[in-house]
N, C-alpha and C positions, 0 to 999 in steps of 0.2 A: 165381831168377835172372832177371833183364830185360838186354837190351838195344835198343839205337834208334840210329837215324840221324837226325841233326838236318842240313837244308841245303835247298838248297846258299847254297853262299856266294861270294861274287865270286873273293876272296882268305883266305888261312889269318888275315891280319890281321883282317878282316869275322869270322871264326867267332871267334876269341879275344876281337873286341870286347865280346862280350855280348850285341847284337843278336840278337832273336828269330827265331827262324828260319823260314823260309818253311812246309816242310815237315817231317813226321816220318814216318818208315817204321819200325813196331816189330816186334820179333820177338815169337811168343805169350810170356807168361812161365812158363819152367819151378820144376816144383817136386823138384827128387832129392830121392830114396828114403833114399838116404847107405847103399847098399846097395854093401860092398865093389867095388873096380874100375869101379863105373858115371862113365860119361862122356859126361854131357848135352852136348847142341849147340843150339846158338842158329840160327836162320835169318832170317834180313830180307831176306823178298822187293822186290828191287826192280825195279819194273814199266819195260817198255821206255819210257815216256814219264818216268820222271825226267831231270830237267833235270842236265847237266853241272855242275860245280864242286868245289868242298870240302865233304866231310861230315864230322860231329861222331861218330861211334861212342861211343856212352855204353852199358858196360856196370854193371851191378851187383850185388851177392851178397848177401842179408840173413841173417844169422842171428841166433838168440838172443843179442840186448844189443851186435850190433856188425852195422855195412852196410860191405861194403869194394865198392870202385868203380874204374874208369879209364876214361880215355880215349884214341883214336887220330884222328889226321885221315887219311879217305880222299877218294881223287879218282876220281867219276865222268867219264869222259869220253863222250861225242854217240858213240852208235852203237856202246858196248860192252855 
């Protein structure tokens, strides 16, 4: 399991555009067990100097012969 924060970005329009993105902030990547009930957590430290805007959340799951994946857009805002 991976995920990361791609940004920031001006506007949601600027992250959809395809434009590279400034920064990335990843979480380590987990590996479950697939041990009944377990319920891995992701964590993406983000450090008090990331810059305001839109972030990309890009999550994803690999397993044997398939990767399933999504995305969300978050907003950092100055001073949260």
């Amino acid at each position: 399991m991976n995920a990361h924060l791609d940004g920031p970005f001006g506007t949601v329009t600027e992250l959809k555009g395809g434009a590279a993105p400034p920064h990335t902030l990843a979480a380590a990547p987990l590996r479950p067990t697939g041990v009944a009930g377990e319920q891995p957590v992701s964590t993406i430290p983000i450090p008090l100097t990331a810059e305001p805007g839109s972030y990309d959340l890009v999550t994803s799951v690999a397993e044997t012969g398939s990767t399933f994946s999504g995305g969300s857009i978050i907003q950092i805002a100055a001073g949260s």
